[in-house]
NUVO-526451 format. One record per residue: residue in three letters; x, y, z of N, C-alpha, C, O in turn. Coordinates in steps of 0.02 Angstrom, whole numbers, plus 50000, padded with zeros to 5 digits. Each point is the difference from the previous one (the first is absolute). Layout:
N
ALAXYZXYZXYZXYZ;...
// end
This chain:
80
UNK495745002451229499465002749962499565004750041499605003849973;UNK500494995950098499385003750036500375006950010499695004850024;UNK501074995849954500175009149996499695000649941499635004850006;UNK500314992249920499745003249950499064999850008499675001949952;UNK500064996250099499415000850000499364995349983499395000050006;UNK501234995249962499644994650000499564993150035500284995050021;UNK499155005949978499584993750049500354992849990500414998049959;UNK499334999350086500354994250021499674994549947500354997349956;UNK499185001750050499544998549955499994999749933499904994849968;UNK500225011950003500315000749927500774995949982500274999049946;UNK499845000250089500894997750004499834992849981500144997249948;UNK499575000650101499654992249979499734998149944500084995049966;UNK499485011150028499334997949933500614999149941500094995249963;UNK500365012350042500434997549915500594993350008500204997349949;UNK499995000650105500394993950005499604994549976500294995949964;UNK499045003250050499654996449989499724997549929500024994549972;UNK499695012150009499985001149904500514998649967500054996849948;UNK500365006050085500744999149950500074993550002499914999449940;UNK500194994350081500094994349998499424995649973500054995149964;UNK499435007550060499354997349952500115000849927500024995349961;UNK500065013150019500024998449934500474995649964499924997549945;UNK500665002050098500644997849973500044994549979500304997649951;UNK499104998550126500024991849979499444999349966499854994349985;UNK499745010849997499484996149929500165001449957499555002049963;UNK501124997950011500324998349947500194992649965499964997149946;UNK500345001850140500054991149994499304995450018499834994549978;UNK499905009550064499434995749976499585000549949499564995850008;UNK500355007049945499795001049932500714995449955499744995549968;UNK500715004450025500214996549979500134992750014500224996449954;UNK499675001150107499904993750027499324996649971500004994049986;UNK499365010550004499344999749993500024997049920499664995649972;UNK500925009150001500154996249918500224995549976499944997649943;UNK500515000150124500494995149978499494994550014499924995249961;UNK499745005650094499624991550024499515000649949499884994149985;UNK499695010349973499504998649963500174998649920499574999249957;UNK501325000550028500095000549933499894992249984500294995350029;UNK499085004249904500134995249985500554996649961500265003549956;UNK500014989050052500444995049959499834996449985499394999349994;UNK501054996049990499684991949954499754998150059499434997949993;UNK500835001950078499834995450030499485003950052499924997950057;UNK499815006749922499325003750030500625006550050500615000549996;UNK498925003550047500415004450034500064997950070499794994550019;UNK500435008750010500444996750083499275001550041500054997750057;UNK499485004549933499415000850041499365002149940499805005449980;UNK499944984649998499464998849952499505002650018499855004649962;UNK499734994550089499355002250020499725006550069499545000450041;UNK501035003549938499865005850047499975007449945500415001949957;UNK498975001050064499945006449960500835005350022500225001550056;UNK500085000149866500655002050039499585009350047500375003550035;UNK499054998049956500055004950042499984997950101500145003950046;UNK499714990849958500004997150059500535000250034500015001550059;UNK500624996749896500584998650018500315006349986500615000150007;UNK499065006249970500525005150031499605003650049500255005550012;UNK499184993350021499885003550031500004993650069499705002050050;UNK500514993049954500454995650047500595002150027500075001450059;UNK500524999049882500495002849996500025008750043500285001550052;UNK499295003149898499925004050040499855002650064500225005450016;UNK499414991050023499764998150051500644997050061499965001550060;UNK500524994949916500504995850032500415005750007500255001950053;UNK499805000949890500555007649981500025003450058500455000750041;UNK498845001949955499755003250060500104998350089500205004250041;UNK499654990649971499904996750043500935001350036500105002350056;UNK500494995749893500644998150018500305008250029500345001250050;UNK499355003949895500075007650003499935001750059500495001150035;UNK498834999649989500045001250082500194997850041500225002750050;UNK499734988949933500474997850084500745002949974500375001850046;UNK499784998649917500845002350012500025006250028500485001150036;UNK499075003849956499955006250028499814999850070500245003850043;UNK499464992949965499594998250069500664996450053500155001750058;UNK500084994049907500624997550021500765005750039500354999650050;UNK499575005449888500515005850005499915003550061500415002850035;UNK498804996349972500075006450080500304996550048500045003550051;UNK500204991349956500224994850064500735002650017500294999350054;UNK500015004449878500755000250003500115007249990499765001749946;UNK500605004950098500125005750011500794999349911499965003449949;UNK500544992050064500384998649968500244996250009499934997150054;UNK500575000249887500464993449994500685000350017500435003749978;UNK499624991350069500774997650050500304995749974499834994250008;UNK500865007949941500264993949992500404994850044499975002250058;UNK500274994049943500104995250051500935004649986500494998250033;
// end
């Protein structure tokens, strides 16, 4: 990317977005599934479900960078 001119930085920022948005998909749908009510109440009774996506979101986040953070350790992959 640095022959087309591109910062190093930018390269990151959209790896980063791109997987954020991707996984608040599932976490918006995780956020639905634990708050749907049933007969036998929903899988998480006494939590505001916005708590639990911005938990979720938050974890999302959290897993996003260390994997990136993780990636600078390795130039590339050696198979055995």
């Amino acid at each position: 990317m640095k022959l087309m001119g591109m910062k190093a930085y930018l390269y990151w920022l959209a790896w980063i977005l791109k997987f954020i948005i991707c996984m608040m998909v599932s976490v918006a749908i995780m956020t639905l599934l634990f708050h749907v009510k049933t007969e036998n109440g929903s899988m998480v009774t006494y939590t505001n479900p916005s708590i639990t996506f911005v938990f979720l979101t938050l974890f999302t986040m959290t897993v996003i960078v260390f994997c990136c953070a993780m990636s600078t350790f390795f130039s590339h992959c050696k198979f055995p």
